[in-house]
N, C-alpha and C positions, 0 to 999 in steps of 0.2 A: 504493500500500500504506500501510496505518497502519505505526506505528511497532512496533507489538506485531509485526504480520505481517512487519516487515521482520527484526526479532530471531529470529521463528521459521527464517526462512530464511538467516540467518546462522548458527542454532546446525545448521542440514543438511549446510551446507554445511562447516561447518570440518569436522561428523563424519567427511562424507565423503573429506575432504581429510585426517583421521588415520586412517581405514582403509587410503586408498591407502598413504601410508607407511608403516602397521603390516603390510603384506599385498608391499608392496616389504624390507621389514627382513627379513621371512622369507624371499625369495628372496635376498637378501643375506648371511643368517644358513647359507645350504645352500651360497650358490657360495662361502664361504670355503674350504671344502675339499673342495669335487667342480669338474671338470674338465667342459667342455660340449664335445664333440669339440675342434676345434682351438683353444676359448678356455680360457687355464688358468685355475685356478682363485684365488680374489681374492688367497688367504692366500698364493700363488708370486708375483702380480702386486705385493704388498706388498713382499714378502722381496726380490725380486730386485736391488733396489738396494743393501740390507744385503750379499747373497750376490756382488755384485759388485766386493765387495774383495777384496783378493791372498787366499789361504788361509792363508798365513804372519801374518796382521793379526789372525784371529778366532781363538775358541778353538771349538773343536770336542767335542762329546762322542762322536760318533760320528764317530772318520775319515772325510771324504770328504762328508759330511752337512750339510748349512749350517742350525742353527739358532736361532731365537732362543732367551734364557733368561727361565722360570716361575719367579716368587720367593713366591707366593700361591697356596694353591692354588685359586681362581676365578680368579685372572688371566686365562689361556688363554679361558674361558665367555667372560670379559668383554671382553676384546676384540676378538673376534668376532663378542658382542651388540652396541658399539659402531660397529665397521665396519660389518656388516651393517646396520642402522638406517641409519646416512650415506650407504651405497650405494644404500638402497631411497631414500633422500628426492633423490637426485640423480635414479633408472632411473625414478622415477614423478612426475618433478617437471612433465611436460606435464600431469598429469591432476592433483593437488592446487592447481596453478599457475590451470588452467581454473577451478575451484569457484571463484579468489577473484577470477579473470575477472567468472564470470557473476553476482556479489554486487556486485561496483563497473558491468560497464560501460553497465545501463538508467540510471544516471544522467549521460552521458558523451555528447556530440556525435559524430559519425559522426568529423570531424576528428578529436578525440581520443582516439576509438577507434583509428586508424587509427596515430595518435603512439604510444600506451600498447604499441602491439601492436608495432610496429619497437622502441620500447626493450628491451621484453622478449626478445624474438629476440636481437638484437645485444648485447642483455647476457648471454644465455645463449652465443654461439660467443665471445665473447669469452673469459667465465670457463671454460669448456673448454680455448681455446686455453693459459689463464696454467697449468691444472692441467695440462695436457701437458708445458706445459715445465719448471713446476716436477718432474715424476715423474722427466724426464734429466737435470736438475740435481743432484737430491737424491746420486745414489752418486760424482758427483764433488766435491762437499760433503763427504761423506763420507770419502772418500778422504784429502780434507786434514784433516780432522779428527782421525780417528786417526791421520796422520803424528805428529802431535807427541809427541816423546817415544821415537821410534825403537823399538829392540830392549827398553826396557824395560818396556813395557807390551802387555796384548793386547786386544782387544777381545771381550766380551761383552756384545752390549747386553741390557736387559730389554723383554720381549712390549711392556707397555703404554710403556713410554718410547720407544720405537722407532716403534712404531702413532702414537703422539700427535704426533712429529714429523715425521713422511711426513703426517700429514693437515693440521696446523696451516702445511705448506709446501704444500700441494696449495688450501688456503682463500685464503693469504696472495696468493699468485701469481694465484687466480683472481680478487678481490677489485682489485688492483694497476691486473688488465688491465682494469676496466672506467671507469678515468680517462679515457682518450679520450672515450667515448660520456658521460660525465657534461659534458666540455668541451663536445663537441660539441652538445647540448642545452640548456647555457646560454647559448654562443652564439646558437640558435635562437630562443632567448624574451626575449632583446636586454639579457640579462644581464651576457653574457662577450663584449663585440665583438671583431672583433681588434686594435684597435688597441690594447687593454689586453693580449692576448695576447704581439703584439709585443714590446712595450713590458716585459710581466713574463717574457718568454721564459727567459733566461738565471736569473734567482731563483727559476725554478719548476725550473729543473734542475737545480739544488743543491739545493732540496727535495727531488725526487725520491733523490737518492744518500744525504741523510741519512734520510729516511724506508727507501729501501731496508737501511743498515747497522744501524736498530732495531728493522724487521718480522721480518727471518728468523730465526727464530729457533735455527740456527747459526751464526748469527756469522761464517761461514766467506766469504771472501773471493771463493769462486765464487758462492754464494747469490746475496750480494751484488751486484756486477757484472754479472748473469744478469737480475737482476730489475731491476736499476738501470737497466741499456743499454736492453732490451725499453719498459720504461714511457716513457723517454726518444723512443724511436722512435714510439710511440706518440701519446705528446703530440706530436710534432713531425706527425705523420699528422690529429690533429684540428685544431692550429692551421690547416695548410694547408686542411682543409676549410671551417673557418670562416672563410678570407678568401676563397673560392671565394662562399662562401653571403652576405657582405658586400658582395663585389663587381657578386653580382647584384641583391642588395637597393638598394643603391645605382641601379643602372642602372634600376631597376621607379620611383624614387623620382624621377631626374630626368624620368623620362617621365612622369610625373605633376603634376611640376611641384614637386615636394617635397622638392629639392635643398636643403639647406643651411638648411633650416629645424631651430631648436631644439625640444628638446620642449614649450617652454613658448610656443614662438610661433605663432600663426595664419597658414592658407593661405590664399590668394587664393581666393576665392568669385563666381562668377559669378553678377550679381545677376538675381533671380527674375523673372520679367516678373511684371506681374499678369493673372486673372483676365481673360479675356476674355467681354464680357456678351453671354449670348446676343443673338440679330437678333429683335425684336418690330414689323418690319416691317408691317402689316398684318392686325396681333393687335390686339383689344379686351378689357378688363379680365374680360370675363365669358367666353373665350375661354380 
């Protein structure tokens, strides 16, 4: 393709790749408050870590009623347009994800196809798994959070404050869990060996605890420790992969003969015979 042809087909595909999401935002924009047989609906799935404090903690307008409080009036619009948008961009992300597939991978080796395609998978069950667990973290978060301060204060949170922090801990968490697999891939491209892993093991895990007590963004002690321990577990699961995948590169290297050679020094080379001339036995020049 010329360069113009390549542009045409990049501005198709992004289109295509914001219809899916504008066309996901609208089914995300209807389940906030319709219910699909046994799946509730997004805006109960939101609330229910809020609704999962004592009843004595929240204030209530309606006895018995868990909900949140409108201080604008588009708030309620807007939060909803906002959820629903994030939900369609997550429920249609195989299909905007593909368009920028099929833009990068005609210029890509079958091999790196085959790379590009495992990272995006395992980046994707990853960042699921960190939003799952960030969603059972959040109402015991919560929980310590409004303790403080006892009987003197109640809780009322507002729609969009509320909304912003269940999502920005559902990003944080999913974001966190894809440490492993960035490890694991540096390793691979002979980046990150393990012997550096080793060796920086324990200083990457005090990173991890102080980056866990400045990402969450409640502060709250379980947050914390929740995401902390997980990452922790985590890096410890890619270290051990990539001595596994060191161990055997090693073993491919001595069979090769390529044990303990630097990267700046040369391998043994078995020298070339020469050219064997053919047999003109019996041949004449004119022949």
């Amino acid at each position: 393709m010329s360069l113009k042809e390549h542009l045409y087909e990049l501005r198709n595909r992004l289109a295509l790749a914001i219809l899916f999401i504008l066309l996901g935002g609208i089914f995300g924009f209807i389940w906030f408050q319709t219910d699909f047989g046994r799946i509730p609906s997004l805006g109960d799935l939101l609330l229910n870590p809020y609704c999962a404090l004592p009843a004595t903690a929240r204030f209530e307008a309606t006895p018995g009623v868990c909900q949140l409080m409108q201080t604008k009036p588009f708030e309620a619009f807007m939060v909803q347009f906002k959820v629903g948008v994030a939900t369609g961009a997550v429920l249609t992300s195989p299909l905007w994800l593909y368009q920028i597939w099929a833009f990068i991978t005609p210029g890509l080796y079958a091999k790196e196809r085959r790379f590009a395609l495992t990272f995006v998978g395992l980046g994707s069950l990853l960042f699921a798994a960190g939003a799952v667990l960030a969603y059972f973290v959040v109402p015991q978060g919560l929980a310590v959070l409004v303790s403080f301060g006892g009987d003197q204060f109640f809780t009322s949170l507002q729609a969009s404050e509320y909304i912003s922090f269940v999502l920005v801990m559902l990003v944080i968490f999913g974001i966190s869990f894809e440490l492993p697999l960035l490890v694991v891939m540096l390793n691979r491209v002979g980046i990150l060996p393990y012997a550096n892993l080793k060796r920086w093991r324990r200083g990457m895990i005090f990173g991890l605890f102080v980056f866990a007590a400045v990402a969450t963004p409640g502060t709250d002690p379980i947050s914390m420790l929740a995401l902390a321990a997980a990452m922790t577990l985590l890096l410890e699961l890619a270290v051990q992969v990539s001595r596994m995948h060191d161990r055997k590169k090693a073993r491919l290297a001595a069979a090769d003969g390529l044990a303990g050679l630097g990267d700046d020094e040369t391998s043994s080379v078995d020298p070339i015979a020469p050219p064997v001339e053919p047999t003109r036995a019996g041949i004449d020049d004119v022949t």
